[in-house]
Biotite code that builds the C-alpha atoms (Angstrom):
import biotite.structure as struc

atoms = struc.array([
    struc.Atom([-23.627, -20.825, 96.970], chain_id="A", res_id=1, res_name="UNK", atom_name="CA", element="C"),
    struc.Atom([-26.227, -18.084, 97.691], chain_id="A", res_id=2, res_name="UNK", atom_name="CA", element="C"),
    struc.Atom([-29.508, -19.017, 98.851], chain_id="A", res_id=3, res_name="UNK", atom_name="CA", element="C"),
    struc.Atom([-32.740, -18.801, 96.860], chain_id="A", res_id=4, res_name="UNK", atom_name="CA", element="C"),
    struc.Atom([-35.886, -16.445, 97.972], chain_id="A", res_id=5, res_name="UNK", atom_name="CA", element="C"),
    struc.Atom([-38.349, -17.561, 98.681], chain_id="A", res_id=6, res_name="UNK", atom_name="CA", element="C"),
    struc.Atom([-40.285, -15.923, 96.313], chain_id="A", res_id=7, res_name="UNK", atom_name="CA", element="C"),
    struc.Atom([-38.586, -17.138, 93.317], chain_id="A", res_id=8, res_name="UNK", atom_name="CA", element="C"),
    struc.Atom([-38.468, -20.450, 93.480], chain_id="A", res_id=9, res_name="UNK", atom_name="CA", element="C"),
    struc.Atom([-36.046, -23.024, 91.425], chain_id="A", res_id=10, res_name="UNK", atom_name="CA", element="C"),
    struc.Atom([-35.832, -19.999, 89.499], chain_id="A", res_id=11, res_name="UNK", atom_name="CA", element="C"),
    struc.Atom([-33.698, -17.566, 91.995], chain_id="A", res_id=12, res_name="UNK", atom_name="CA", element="C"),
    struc.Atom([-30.936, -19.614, 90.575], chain_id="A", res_id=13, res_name="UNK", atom_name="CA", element="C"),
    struc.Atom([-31.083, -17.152, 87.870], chain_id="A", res_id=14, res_name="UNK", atom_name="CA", element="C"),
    struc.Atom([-30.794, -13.754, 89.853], chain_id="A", res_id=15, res_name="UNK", atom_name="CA", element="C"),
    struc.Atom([-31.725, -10.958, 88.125], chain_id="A", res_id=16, res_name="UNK", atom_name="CA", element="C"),
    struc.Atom([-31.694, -12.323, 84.350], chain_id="A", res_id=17, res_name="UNK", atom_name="CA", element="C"),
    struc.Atom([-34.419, -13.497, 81.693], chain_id="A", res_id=18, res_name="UNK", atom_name="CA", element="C"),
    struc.Atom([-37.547, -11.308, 83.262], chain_id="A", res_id=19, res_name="UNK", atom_name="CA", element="C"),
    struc.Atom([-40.015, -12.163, 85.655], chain_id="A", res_id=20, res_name="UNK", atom_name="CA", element="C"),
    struc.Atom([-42.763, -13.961, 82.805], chain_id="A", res_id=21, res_name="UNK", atom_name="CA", element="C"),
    struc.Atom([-39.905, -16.520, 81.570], chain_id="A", res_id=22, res_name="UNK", atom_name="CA", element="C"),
    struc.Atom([-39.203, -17.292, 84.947], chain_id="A", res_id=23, res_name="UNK", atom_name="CA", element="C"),
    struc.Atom([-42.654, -18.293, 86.609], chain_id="A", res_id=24, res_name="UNK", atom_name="CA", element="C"),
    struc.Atom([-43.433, -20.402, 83.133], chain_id="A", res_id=25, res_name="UNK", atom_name="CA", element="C"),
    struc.Atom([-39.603, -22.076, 83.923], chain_id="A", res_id=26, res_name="UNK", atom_name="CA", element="C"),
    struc.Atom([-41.284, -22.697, 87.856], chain_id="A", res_id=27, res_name="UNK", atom_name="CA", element="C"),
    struc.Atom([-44.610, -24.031, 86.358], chain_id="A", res_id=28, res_name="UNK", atom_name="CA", element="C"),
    struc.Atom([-42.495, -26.229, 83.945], chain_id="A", res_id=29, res_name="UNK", atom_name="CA", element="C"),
    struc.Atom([-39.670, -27.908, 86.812], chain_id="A", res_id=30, res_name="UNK", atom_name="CA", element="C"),
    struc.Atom([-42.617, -28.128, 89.594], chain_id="A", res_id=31, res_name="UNK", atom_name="CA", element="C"),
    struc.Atom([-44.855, -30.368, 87.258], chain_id="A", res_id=32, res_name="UNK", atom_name="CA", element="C"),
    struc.Atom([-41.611, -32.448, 85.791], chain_id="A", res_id=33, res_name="UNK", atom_name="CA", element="C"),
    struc.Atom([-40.347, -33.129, 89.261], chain_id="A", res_id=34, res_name="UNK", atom_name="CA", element="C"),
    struc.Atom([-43.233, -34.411, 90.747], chain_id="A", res_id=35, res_name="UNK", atom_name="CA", element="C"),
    struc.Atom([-44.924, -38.017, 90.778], chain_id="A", res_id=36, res_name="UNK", atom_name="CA", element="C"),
    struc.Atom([-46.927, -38.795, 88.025], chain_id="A", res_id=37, res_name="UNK", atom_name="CA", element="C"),
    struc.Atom([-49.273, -41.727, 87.419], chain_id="A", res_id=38, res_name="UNK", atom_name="CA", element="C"),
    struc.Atom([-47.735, -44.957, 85.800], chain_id="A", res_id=39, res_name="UNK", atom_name="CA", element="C"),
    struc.Atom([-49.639, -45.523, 82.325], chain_id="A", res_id=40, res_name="UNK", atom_name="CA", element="C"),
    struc.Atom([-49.631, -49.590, 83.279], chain_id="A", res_id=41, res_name="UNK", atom_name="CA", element="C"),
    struc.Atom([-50.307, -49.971, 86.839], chain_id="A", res_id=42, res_name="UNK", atom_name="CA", element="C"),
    struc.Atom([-51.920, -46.334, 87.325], chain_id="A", res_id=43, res_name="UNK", atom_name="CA", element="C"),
    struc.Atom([-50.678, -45.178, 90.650], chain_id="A", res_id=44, res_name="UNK", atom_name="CA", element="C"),
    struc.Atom([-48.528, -42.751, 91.594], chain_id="A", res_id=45, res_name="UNK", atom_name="CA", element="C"),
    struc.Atom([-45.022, -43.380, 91.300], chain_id="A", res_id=46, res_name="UNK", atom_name="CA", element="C"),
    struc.Atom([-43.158, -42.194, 88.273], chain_id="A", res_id=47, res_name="UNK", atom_name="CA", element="C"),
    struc.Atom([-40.212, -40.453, 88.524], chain_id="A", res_id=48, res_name="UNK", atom_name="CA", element="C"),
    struc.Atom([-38.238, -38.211, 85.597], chain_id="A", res_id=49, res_name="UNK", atom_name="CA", element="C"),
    struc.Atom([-34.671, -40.113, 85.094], chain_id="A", res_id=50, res_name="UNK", atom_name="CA", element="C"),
    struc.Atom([-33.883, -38.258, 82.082], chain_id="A", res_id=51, res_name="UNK", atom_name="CA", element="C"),
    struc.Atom([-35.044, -35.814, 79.367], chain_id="A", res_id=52, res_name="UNK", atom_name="CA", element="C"),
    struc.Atom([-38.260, -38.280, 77.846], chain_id="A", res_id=53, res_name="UNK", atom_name="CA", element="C"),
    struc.Atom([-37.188, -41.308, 80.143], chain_id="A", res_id=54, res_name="UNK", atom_name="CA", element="C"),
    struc.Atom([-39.933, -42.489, 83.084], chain_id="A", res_id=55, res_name="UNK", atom_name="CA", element="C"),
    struc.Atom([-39.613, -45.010, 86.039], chain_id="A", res_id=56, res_name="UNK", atom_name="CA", element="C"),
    struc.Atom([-42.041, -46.245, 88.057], chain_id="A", res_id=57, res_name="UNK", atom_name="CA", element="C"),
    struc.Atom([-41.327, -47.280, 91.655], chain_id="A", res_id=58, res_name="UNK", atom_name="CA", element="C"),
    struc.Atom([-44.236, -49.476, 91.976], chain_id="A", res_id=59, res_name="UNK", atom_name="CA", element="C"),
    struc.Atom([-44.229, -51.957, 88.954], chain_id="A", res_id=60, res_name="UNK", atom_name="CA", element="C"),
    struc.Atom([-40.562, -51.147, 88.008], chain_id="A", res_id=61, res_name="UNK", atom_name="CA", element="C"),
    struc.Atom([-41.227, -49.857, 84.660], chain_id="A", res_id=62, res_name="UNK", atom_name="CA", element="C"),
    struc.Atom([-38.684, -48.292, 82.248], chain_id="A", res_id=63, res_name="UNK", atom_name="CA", element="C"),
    struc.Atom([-40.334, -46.587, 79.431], chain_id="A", res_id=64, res_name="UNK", atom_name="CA", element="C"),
    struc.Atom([-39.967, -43.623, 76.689], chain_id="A", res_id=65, res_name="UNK", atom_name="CA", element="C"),
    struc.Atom([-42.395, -40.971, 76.721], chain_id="A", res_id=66, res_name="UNK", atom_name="CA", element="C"),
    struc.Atom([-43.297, -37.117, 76.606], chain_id="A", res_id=67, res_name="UNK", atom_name="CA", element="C"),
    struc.Atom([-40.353, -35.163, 77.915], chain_id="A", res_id=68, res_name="UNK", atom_name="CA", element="C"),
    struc.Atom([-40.742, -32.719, 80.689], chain_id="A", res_id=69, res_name="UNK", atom_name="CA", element="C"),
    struc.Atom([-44.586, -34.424, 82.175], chain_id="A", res_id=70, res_name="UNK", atom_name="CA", element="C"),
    struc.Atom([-46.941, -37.158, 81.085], chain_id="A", res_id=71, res_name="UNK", atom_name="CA", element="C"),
    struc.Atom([-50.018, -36.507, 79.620], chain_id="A", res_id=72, res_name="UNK", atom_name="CA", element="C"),
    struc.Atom([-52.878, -37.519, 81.434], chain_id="A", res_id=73, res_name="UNK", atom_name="CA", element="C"),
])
């Protein structure tokens, strides 16, 4: 599997298709879903994504439904 630039991202899995502008939104979108977010009960840091809309926390151990790609703050 080819390696991605640097420049690109999680996008460069793309190579030269879609355009640069539906790319970087793509970037913006996968950086902010992938990273921890704060748990709505205990409020620290420690959700992960599991699925499209499904949370965990790794602190209180939490299962719960919510917004699908980030939670809203």
């Amino acid at each position: 599997m080819p390696t991605k630039l640097k420049k690109t991202k999680s996008s460069g899995r793309f190579g030269a298709r879609y355009g640069r502008s539906i790319k970087s939104k793509l970037v913006k979108v996968e950086e902010k879903q992938r990273k921890k977010q704060k748990c709505p009960y205990c409020k620290k840091l420690g959700v992960k994504r599991l699925s499209s809309g499904i949370w965990k926390c790794s602190k209180c151990n939490k299962k719960f439904a919510s917004d699908t790609y980030y939670l809203n703050e």
